[in-house]
Backbone as JSON, one array per atom type, in Angstrom:
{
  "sequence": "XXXXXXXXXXXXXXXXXXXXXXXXXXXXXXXXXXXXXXXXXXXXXXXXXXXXXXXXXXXXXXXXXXXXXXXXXXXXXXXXXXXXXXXXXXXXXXXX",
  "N": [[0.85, -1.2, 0.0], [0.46, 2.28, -0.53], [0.39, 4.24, 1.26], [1.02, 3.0, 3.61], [3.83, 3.48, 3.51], [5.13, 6.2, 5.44], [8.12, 6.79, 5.71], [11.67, 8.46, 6.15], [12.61, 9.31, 3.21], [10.81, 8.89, 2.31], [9.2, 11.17, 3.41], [11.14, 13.27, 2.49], [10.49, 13.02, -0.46], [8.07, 13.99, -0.59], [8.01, 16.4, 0.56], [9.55, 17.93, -1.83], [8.22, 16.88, -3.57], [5.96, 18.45, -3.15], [7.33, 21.58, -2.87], [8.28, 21.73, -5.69], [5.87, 21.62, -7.38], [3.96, 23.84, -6.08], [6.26, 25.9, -7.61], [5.36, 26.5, -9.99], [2.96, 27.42, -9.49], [2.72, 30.17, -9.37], [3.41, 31.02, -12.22], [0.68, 29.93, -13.39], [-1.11, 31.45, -12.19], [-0.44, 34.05, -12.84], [-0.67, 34.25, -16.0], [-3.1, 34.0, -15.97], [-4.0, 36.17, -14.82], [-2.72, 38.13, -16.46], [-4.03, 37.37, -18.87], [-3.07, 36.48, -20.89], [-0.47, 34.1, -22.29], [1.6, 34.55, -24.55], [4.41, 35.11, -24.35], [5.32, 32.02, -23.65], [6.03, 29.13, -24.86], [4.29, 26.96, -26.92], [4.95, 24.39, -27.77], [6.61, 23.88, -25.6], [4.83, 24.0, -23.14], [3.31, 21.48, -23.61], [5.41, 19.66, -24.0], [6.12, 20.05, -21.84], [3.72, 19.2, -20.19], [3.27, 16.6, -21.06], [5.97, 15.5, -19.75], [5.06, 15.66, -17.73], [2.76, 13.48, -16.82], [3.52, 11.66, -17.36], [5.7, 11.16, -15.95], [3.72, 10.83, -13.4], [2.96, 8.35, -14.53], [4.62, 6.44, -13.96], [5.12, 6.78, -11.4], [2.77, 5.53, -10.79], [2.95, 3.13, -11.85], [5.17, 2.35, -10.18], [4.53, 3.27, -7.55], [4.9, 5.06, -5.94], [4.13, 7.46, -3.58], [5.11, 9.94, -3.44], [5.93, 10.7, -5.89], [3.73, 10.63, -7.41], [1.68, 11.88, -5.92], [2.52, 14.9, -6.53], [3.34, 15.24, -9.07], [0.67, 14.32, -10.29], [-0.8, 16.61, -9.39], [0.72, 18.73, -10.7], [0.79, 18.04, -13.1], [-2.16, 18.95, -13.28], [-2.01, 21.77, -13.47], [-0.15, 22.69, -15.18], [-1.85, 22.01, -17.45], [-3.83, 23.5, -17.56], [-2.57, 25.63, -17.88], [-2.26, 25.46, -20.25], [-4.35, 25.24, -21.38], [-5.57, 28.02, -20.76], [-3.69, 29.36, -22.6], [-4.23, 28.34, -25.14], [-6.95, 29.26, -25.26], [-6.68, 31.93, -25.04], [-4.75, 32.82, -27.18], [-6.29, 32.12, -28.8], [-8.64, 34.48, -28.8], [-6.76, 36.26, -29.18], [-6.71, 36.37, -31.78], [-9.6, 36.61, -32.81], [-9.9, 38.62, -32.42], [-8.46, 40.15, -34.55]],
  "CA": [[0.0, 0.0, 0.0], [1.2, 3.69, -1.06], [0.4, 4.86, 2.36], [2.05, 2.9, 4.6], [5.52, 3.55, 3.98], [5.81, 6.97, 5.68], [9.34, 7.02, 6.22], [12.23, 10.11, 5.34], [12.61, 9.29, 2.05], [9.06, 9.42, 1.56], [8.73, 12.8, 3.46], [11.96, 14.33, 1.76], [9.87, 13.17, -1.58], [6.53, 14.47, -0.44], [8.46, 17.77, 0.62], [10.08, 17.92, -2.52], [7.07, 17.36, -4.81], [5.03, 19.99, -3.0], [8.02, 22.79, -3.71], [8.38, 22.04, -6.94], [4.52, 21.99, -7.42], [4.13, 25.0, -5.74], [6.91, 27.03, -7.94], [4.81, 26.29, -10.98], [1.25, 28.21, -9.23], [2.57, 31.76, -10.06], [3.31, 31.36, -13.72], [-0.68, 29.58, -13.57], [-1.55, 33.14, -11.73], [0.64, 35.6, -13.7], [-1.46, 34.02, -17.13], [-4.27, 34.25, -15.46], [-4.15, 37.37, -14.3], [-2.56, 38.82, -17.84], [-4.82, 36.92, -19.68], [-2.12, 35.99, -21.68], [0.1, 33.53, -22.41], [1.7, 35.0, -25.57], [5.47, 34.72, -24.54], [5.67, 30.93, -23.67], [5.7, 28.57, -25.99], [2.79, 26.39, -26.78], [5.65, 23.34, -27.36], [7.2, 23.98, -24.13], [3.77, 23.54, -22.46], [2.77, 20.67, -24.18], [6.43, 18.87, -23.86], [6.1, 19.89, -19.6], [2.67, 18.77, -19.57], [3.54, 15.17, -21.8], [6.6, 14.64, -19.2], [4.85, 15.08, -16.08], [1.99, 12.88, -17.19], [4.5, 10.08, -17.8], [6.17, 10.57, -14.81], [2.66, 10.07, -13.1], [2.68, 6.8, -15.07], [5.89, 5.93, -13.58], [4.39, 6.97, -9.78], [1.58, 4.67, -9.94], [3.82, 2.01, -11.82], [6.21, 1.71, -8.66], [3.83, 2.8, -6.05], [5.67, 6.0, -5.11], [3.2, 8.34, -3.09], [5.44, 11.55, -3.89], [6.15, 11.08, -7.13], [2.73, 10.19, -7.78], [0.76, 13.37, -5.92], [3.39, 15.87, -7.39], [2.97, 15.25, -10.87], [-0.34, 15.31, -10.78], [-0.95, 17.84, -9.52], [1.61, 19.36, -11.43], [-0.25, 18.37, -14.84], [-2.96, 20.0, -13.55], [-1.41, 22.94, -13.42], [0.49, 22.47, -16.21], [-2.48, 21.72, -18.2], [-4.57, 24.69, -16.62], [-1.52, 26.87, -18.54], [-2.06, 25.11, -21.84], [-5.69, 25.19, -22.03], [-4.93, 29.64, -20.72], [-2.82, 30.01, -23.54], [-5.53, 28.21, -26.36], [-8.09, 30.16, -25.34], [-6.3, 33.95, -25.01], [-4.34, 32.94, -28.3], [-7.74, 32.12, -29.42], [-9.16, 35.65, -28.5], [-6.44, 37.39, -30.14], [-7.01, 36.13, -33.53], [-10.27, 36.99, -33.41], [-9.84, 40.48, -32.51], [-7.45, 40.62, -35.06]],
  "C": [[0.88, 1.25, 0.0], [1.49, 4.35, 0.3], [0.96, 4.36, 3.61], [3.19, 2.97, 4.61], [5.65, 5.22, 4.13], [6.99, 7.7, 6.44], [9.75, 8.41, 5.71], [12.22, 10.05, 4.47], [10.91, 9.7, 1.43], [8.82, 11.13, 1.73], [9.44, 13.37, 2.49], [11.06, 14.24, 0.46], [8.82, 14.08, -1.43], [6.72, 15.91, -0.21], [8.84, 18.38, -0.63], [9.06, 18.19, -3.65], [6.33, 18.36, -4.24], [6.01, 21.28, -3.45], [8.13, 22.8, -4.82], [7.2, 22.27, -7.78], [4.04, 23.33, -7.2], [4.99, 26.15, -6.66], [6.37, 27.19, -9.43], [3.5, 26.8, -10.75], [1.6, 29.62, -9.51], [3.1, 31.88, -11.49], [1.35, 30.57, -14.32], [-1.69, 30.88, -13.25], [-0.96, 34.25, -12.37], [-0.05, 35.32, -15.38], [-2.82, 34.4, -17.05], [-4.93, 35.33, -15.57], [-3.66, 38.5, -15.77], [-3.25, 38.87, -19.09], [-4.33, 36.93, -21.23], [-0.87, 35.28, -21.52], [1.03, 33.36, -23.2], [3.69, 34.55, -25.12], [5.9, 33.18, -23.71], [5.28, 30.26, -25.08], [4.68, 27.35, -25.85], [3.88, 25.03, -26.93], [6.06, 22.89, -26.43], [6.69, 23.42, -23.26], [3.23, 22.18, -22.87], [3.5, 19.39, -24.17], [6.54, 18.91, -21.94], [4.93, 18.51, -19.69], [2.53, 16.81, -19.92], [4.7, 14.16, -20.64], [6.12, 14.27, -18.24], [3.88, 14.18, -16.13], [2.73, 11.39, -17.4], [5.12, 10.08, -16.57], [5.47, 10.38, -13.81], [2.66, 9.49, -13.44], [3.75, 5.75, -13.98], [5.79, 5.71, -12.02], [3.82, 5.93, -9.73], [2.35, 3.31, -10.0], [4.72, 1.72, -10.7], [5.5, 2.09, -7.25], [4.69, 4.08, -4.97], [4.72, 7.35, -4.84], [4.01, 9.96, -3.83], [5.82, 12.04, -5.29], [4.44, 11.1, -8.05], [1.57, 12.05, -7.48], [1.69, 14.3, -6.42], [2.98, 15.97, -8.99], [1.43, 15.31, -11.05], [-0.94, 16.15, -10.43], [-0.42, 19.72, -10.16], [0.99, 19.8, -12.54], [-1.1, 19.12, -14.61], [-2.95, 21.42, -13.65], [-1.05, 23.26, -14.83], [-0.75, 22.45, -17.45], [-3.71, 23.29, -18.31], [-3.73, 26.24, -17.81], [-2.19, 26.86, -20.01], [-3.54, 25.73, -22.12], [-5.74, 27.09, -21.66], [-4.48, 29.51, -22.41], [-3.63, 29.25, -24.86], [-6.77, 29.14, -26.75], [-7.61, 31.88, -25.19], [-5.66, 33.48, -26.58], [-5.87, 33.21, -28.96], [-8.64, 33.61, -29.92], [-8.41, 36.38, -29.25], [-6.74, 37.14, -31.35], [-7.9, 36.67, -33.5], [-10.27, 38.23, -33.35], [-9.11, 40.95, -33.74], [-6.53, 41.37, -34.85]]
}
């Protein structure tokens, strides 16, 4: 079971995926809030959001709690950007 091994390794992971989770919520708020997404790249986002999604595969495959809630909550984030930056690209076109 995922949940009974909370040893250090687990915390240092579980510490570990929340900061790096965390340093990825103010470029989700700074899009947000600009309502644009115009200088990232739509590959960039799309190559994040493809790795962390695999390395959730890789979480559930071994059964590793921190690699597992990190990433996804990561993607969602990550994904949160992409689908931002479809819909404001979106908007500018039509404004022309």
């Amino acid at each position: 079971m995922i949940l009974s091994k909370l040893d250090a390794p687990t915390l240092i992971g579980l510490a570990a995926g929340t900061l790096t989770t965390i340093a990825y919520l103010p470029q989700v708020l700074k899009t947000w809030r600009k309502k644009s997404a115009k200088d990232m790249s739509l590959a960039m986002i799309s190559l994040t959001a493809t790795g962390i999604f695999l390395w959730f595969l890789y979480g559930l495959s071994i059964g590793s709690l921190p690699v597992i809630l990190a990433n996804l909550v990561t993607f969602v984030l990550v994904v949160a950007v992409l689908v931002l930056k479809v819909t404001y690209a979106r908007r500018e076109r039509e404004r022309g």
